[in-house]
N, C-alpha and C positions, 0 to 999 in steps of 0.2 A: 563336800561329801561326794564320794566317787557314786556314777549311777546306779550302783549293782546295789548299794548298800541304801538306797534310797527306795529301789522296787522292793526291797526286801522288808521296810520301814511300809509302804504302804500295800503290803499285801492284804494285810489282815483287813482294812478297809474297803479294798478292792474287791474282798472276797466278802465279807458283811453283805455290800454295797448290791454285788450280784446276783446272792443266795435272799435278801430279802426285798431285791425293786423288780429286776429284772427279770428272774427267774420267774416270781408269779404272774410278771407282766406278761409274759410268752405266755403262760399257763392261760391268763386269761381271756388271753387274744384267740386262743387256740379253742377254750370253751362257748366263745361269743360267735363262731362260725358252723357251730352244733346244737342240735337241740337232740332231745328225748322221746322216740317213738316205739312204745311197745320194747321198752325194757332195752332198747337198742340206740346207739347215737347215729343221726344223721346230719352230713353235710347239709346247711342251708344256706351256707354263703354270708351275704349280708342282710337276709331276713331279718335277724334280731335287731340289726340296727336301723333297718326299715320300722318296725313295731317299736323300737326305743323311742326313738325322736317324734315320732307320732303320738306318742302315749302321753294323753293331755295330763293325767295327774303326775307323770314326770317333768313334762315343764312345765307346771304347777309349781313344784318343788324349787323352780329357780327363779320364780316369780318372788315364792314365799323368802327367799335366798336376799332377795332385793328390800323387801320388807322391815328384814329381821335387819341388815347393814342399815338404814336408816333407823331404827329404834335403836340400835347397838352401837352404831359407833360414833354418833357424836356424843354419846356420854362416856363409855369404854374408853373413847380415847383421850376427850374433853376432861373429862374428871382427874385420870392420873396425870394427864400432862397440869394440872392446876395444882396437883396436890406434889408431884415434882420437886413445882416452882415454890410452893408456900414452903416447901421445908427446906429452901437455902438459905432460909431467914435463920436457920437454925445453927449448932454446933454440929460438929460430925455423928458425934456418938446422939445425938437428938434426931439428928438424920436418920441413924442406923436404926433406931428406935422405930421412927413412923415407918420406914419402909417395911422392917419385918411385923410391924400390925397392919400393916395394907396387903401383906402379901400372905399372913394369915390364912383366910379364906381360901387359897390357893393348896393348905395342905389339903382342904377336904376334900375327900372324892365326889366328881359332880354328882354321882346319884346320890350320896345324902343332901347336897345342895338340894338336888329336885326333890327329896322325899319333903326336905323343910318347906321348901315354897309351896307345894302340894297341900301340905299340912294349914299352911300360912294361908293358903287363897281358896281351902274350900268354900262350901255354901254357908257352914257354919264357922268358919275359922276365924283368925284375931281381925285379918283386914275385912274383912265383909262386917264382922259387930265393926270394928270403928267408923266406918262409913255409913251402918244404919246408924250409930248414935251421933252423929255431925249432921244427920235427917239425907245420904244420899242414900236410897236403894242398893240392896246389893249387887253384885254383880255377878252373871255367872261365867268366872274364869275358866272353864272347862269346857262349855258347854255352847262359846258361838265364836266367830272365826277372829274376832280384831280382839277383846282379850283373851284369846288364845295367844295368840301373838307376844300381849306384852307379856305373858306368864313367863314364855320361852327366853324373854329380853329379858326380863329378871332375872332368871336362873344364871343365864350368861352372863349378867354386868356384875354377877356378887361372886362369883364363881372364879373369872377370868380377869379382873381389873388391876388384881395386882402385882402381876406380871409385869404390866408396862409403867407402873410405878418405878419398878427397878430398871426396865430400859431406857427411861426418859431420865432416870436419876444420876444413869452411869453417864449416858451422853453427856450431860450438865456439867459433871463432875471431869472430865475429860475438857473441856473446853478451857484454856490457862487463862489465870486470875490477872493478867497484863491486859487482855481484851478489855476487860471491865473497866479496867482502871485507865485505858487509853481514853476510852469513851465516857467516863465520869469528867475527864480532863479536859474533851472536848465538847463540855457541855452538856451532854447527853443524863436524860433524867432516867429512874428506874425507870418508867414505863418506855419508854423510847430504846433503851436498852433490851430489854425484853422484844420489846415487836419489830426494831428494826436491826439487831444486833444475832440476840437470841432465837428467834423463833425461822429466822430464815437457814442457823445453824443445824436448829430440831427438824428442821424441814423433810432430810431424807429418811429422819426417826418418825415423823409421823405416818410417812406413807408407806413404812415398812410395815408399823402396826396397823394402817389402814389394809393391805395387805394378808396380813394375819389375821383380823378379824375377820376378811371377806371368806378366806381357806377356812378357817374356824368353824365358819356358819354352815359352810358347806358339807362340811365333815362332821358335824353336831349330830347325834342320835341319843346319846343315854338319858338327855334331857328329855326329848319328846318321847323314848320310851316307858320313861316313869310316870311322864304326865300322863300322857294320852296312850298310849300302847298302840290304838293304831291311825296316828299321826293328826290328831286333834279332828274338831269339827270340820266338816268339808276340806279334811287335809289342808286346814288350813296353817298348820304348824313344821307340816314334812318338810324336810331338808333332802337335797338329794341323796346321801347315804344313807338317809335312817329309809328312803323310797327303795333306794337299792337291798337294803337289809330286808325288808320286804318283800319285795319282789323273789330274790332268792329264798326266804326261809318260811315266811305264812305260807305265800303263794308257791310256792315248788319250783320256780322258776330259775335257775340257778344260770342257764344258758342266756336270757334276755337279762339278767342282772349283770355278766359280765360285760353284754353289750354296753350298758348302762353305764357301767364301771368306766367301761373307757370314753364316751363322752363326758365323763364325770372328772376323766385326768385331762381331757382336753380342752374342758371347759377351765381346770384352775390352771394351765400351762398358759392358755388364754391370759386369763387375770393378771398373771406371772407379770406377760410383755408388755400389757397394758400397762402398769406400773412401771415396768423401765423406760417405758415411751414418755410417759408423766415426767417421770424423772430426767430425763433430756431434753425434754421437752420446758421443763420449768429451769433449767441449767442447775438440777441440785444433785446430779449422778458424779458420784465418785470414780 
């Protein structure tokens, strides 16, 4: 393909790419070196980023960021990668079957996810009667900071899990049926297959999706919006977007929310390299 005809082939990307990353990135680089006095913008340099990183209830939010990846993802990722594997026991079309029921939940949009679970874990709701009738006290999911917490992991793990059903299934399905059969040959039992065959294969697929759930969490707002509105008891549910949505919209703050914004892409640019240091670090980079 000559190169004229190739710049031509990815313009339309190039131009996507600029008009929706880049462009608002300048935008809000430009708004995070300004604030609002008297109806007028003033130059403040790096104030906002001084009051950003200082603002306890924002790294609060990346505390809670940490919380929520431990409740999240070794079941997020534990589960489908289990449910993956239980369906190559299967036929194709019995495959295709479990997938699109696991992947179900994925049409709904997460705020009626949240509206249910809302529904599901008030003070009166079906989980609180089933725990006073087994004789445990209810609980108040709303109302104190650690089930706060798991309410949000809920919404997440029913909402998002079937997603990586179909990552971990395409992976699977990608790997030629000779491996198996090389390793049946030599002995090798299913499980030994699976852990020492299989699972160092899905290796760079789990930490993809480890990855994604961490970006995920951190990008989460319509959850905690429905739940809590303003970000659970002692903010113990904020993520930092739904702090930044905050900050800019209750709070009028739109100039320190940009600040926000951008330790918010520097913190997942972070995560990003972390993950590819992993990955070369464990020798599973492609």
């Amino acid at each position: 393909m000559k190169p004229r005809a190739a710049l031509l082939l990815l313009l339309p990307a190039v131009a996507a790419f600029l008009f929706s990353f880049v462009a608002p990135l300048i935008l809000v680089g430009r708004l995070s070196l300004f604030t609002i006095r008297e109806t007028r913008e003033v130059f403040v340099g790096l104030q906002n980023y001084a009051r950003a990183i200082t603002d306890p209830y924002f790294l609060k939010s990346f505390i809670n960021v940490f919380w929520f990846v431990l409740f999240i993802a070794p079941l997020g990722i534990g589960i489908p990668y289990q449910i993956s594997m239980f369906l190559q026991k299967f036929d194709r079309r019995t495959q295709g079957l479990g997938r699109f029921i696991c992947y179900v939940p994925s049409f709904t949009s997460g705020l009626i996810m949240a509206l249910l679970w809302k529904w599901l874990l008030a003070r009166t709701g079906m989980i609180n009667q089933v725990l006073e009738y087994i004789g445990i006290p209810a609980i108040a999911w709303f109302g104190e900071p650690w089930p706060a917490r798991v309410a949000v992991a809920l919404v997440a793990l029913s909402s998002g899990s079937g997603a990586f059903v179909i990552l971990f299934s395409a992976v699977i399905l990608s790997i030629p049926k000779e491996l198996k059969e090389a390793a049946v040959i030599d002995g090798a039992t299913e499980r030994q297959y699976r852990s020492m065959v299989l699972r160092p294969l899905l290796m760079p697929t789990i930490l993809l999706a480890l990855l994604l759930c961490i970006v995920g969490i951190m990008q989460a707002w319509e959850h905690i919006y429905v739940l809590f509105r303003t970000g659970g008891p002692m903010g113990a549910a904020t993520t930092p977007v739904y702090h930044i949505f905050m900050t800019a919209f209750i709070y009028s703050q739109p100039n320190l929310a940009a600040a926000k914004g951008i330790f918010l892409l520097v913190a997942i640019a972070a995560v990003i390299a972390m993950q590819k240091q992993i990955e070369r670090f464990a020798g599973v980079d492609r």
